[in-house]
C-alpha positions as CSV (number, residue, x, y, z in Angstrom):
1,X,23.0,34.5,73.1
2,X,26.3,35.8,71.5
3,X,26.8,37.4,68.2
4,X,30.4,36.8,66.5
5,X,32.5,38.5,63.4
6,X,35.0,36.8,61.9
7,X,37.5,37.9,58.9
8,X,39.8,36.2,56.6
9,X,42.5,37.0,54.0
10,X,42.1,36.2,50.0
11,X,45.4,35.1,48.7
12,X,47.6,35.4,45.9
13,X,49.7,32.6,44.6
14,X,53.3,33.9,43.5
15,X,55.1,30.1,42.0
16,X,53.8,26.4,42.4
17,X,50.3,26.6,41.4
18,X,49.5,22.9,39.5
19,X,53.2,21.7,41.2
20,X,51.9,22.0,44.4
21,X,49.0,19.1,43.5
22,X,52.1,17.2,43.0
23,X,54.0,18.2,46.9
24,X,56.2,20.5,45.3
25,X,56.1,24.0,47.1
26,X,53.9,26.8,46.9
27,X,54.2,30.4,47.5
28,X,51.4,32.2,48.8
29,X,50.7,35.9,49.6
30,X,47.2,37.0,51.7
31,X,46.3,40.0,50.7
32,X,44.1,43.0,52.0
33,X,40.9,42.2,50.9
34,X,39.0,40.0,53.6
35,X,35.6,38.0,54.1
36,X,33.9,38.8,56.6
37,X,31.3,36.8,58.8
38,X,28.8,37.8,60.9
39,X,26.9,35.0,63.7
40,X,24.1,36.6,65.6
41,X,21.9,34.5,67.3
42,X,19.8,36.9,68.5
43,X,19.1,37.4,64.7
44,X,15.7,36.6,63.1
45,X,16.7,37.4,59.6
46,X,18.0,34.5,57.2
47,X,21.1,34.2,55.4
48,X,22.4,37.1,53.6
49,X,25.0,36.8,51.1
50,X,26.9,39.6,50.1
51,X,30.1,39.5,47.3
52,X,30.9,37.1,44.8
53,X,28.3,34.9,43.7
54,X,28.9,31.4,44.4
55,X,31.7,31.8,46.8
56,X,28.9,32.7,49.5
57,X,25.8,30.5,49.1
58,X,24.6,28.3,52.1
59,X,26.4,25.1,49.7
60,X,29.8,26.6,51.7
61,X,28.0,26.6,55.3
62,X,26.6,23.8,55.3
63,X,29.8,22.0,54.6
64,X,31.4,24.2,57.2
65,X,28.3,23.1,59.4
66,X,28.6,19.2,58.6
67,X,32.9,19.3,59.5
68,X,31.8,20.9,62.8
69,X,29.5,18.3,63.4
70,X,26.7,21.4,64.3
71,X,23.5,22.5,63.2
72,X,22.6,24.8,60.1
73,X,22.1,28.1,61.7
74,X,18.5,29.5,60.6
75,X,18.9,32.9,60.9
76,X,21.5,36.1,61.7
77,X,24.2,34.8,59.1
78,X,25.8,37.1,56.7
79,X,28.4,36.6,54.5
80,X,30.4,39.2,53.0
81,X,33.0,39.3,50.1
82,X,31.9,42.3,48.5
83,X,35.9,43.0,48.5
84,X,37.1,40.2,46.4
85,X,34.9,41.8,43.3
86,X,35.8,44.7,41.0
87,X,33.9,47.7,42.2
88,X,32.6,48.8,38.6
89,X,32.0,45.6,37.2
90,X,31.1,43.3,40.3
91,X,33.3,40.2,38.0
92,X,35.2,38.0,40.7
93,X,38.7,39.2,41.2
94,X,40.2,36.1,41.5
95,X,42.1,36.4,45.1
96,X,40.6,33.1,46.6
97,X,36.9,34.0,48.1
98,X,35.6,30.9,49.2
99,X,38.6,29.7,50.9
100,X,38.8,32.8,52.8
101,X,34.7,32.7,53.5
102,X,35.4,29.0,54.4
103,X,38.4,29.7,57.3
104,X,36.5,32.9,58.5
105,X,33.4,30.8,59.1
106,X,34.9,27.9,60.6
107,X,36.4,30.7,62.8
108,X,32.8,31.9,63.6
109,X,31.5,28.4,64.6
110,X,34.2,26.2,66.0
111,X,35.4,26.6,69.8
112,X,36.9,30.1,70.1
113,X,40.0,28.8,71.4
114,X,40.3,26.9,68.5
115,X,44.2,27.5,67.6
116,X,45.1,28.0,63.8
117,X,46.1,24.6,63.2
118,X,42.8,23.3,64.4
119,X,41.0,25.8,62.1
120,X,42.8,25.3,59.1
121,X,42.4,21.4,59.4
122,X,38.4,22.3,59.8
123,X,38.3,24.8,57.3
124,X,40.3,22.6,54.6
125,X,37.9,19.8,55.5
126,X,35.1,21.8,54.6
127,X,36.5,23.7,51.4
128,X,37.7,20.5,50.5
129,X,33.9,19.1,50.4
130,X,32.8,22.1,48.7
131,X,35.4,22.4,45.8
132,X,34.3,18.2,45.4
133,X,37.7,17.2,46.3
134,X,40.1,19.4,44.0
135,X,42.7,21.7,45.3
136,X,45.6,21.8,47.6
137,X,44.7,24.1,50.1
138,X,46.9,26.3,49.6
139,X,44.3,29.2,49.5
140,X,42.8,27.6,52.7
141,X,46.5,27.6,54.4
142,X,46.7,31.2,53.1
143,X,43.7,32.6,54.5
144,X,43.8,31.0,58.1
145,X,47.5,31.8,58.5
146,X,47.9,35.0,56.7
147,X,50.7,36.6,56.2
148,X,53.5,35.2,53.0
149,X,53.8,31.2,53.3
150,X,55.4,28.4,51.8
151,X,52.8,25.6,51.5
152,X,53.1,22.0,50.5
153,X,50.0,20.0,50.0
154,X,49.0,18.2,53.2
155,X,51.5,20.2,55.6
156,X,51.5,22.7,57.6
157,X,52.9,26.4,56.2
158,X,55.8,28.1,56.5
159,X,56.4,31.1,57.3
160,X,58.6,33.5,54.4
161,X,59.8,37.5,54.3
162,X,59.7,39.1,51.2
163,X,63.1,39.9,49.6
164,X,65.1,42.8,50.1
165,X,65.0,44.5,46.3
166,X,62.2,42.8,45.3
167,X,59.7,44.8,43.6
168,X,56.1,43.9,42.7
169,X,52.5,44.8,41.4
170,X,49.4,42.8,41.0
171,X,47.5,43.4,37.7
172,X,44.1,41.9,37.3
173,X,42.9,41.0,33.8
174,X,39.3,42.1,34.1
175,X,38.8,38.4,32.9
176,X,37.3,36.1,35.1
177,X,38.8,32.6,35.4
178,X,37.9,28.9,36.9
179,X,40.1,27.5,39.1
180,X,38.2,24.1,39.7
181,X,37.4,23.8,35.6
182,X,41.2,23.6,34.7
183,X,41.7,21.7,37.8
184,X,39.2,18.7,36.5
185,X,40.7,19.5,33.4
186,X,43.8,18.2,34.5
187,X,42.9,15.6,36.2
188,X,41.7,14.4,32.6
189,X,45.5,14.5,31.3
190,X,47.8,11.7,31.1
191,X,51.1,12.7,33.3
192,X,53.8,15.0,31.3
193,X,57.7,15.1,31.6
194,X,57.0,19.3,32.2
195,X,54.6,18.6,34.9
196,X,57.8,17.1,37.2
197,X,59.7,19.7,35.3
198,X,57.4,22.1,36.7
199,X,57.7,20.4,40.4
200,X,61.2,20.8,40.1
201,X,60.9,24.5,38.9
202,X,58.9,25.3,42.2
203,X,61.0,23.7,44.4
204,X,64.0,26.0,43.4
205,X,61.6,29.2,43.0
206,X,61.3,28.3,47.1
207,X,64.6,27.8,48.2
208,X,65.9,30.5,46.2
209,X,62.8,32.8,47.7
210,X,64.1,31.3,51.6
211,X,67.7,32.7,50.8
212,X,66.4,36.2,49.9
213,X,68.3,37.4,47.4
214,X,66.3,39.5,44.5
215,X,68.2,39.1,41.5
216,X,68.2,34.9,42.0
217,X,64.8,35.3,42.6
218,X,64.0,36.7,39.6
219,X,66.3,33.9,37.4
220,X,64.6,31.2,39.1
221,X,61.2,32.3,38.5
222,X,61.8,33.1,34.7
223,X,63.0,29.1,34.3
224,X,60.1,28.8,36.4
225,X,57.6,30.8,34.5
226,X,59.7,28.7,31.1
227,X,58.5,25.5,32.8
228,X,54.6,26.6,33.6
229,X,54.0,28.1,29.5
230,X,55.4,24.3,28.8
231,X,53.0,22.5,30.8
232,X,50.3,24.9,30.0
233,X,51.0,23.7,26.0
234,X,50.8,20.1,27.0
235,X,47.9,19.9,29.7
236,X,46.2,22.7,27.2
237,X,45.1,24.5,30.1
238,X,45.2,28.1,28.8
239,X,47.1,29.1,32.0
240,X,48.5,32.1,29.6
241,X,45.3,33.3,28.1
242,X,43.5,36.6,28.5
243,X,46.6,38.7,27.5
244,X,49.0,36.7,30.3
245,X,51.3,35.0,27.4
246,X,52.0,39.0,25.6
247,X,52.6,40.6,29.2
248,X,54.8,37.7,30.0
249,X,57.2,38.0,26.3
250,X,56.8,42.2,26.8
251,X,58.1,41.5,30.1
252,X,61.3,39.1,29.4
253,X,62.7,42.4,27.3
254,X,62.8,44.5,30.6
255,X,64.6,42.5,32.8
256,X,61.6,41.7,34.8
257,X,59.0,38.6,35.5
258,X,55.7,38.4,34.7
259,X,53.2,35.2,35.4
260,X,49.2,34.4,35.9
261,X,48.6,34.4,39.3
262,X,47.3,30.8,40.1
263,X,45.3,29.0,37.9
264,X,45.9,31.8,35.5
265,X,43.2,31.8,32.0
266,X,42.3,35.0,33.4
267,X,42.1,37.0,36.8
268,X,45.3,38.1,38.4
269,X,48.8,38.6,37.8
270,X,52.3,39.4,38.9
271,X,55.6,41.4,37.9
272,X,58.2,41.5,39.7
273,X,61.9,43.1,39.8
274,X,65.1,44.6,41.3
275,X,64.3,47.5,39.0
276,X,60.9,49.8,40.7
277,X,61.2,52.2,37.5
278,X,61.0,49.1,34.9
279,X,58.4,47.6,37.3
280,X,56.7,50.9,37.0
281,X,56.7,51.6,33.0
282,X,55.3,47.9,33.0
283,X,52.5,48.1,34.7
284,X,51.8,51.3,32.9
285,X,52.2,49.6,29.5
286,X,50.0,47.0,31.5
287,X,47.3,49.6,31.6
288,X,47.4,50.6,28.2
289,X,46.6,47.1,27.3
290,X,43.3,46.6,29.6
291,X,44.8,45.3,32.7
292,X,43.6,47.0,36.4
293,X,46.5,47.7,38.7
294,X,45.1,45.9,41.6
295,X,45.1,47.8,45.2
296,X,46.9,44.8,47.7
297,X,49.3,44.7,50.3
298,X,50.2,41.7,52.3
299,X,47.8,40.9,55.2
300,X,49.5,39.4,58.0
301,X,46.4,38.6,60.1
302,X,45.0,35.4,59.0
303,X,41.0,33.9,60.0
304,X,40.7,35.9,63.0
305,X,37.9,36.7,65.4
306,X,37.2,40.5,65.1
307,X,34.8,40.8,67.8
308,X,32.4,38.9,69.9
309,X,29.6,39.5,72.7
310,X,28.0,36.7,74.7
């Protein structure tokens, strides 16, 4: 009998959220706030959930279960991603908890030598079944990798440093958001000239972000942030909503970026510039206006197995 843990990485997507449905590039940050899986088999309790509701239920293992090709496990399961909620309020955060419960499960249950190609291909397989076919995977990719990635839909990642000069915070809206809603929402829309606008945006946002220089950085992401607010207006997805679109004009008179994180309506978001003081009064200003400086560093371990008996 053997009893397992398991841990994954929720994940932050810096530029080609909608373009990467189309193969243009993503950029993909996991961050320090992991799901965590525990398998006992010696166990007689059932299935405990613990975190955000919905990114935990037995829906997600059973999917996990049916990729595997293995038996539901009746007992000594718990599920934990008590860290991907605000603390005060328990509302989701927005950092990608299912796809990081999915690649730390399929971590817990597949062969342990499993390598991280083998478990990504599982765990998309399975998150793919439970999100009814919509996504990338780029959260998936995130989360079983770790680390920063570049991430093109059907690929495997690549691997990216930060740049030199480039400084960032994460602010969370306090405003939960759906990810798979303005994803079917899309799927609804008639094609757009700024959707392969935005494709082409992302594209430069990532070879600009593989050369590493800050400052054209920072001018490819505001004609790439330019490019999302247009195909937000024509796919009406409210990408900008929930006090994104004033953070975003406040910060264009700075000298510094600011975008949703991701499917954006809500949850998460990022600033970034050369400037750490006008990064600073930002996120300050950011505060005054009901936004949560979130508490994330880059997490360079991916789905990993944290410890194991039997």
């Amino acid at each position: 009998m053997r009893i397992i843990t398991t841990s994954a990485p929720g994940k932050l997507v810096l530029s080609g959220e909608y373009a990467v449905l189309d193969g243009a590039p993503a950029i993909s940050m996991a961050v320090n706030r992991r799901a965590l899986v525990t398998v006992d088999e010696t166990a007689t309790e059932p299935l405990r959930s613990i975190g955000v509701a919905g990114a935990c239920d037995q829906s997600l293992l059973q999917c996990v279960c049916r990729v595997l090709d293995i038996g539901l496990p009746k007992s000594g399961v718990v599920l934990d991603t008590s860290r991907f909620s605000d603390a005060t309020s328990g509302a989701k955060l927005g950092i990608g908890s299912s796809a990081a419960l999915a690649a730390a499960l399929v971590r817990a249950l597949a062969d342990r030598q499993a390598n991280d190609e083998q478990v990504f291909r599982l765990a998309l397989a399975a998150h793919h079944e439970f999100q009814q076919g919509s996504g990338s995977g780029v959260d998936v990719a995130t989360s079983v990798f770790g680390g920063l990635i570049g991430y093109c839909r059907d690929s495997m990642p690549t691997r990216l440093n930060w740049p030199d000069e480039l400084h960032s915070a994460f602010l969370w809206s306090g405003v939960p958001a759906s990810t798979t809603a303005k994803l079917s929402l899309l799927s609804k829309k008639d094609a757009s000239a700024s959707r392969n606008e935005l494709a082409g945006a992302a594209r430069a946002v990532f070879d600009s972000w593989r050369e590493g220089h800050a400052d054209a950085v920072l001018d490819v992401l505001r004609s790439y942030v330019t490019a999302l607010k247009q195909f937000d207006v024509d796919h009406a997805l409210g990408i900008f909503d929930a006090g994104h679109d004033a953070l975003t004009e406040t910060a264009k008179s700075s000298g510094i970026v600011y975008k949703p994180c991701g499917a954006g309506g809500g949850d998460v978001g990022v600033v970034v510039g050369s400037d750490a003081a006008a990064v600073s009064r930002f996120t300050r200003n950011a505060s005054n206006r009901g936004f949560q400086l979130l508490d994330v560093q880059i997490d360079e371990r991916g789905a990993v197995i944290d410890g194991a008996t039997g």
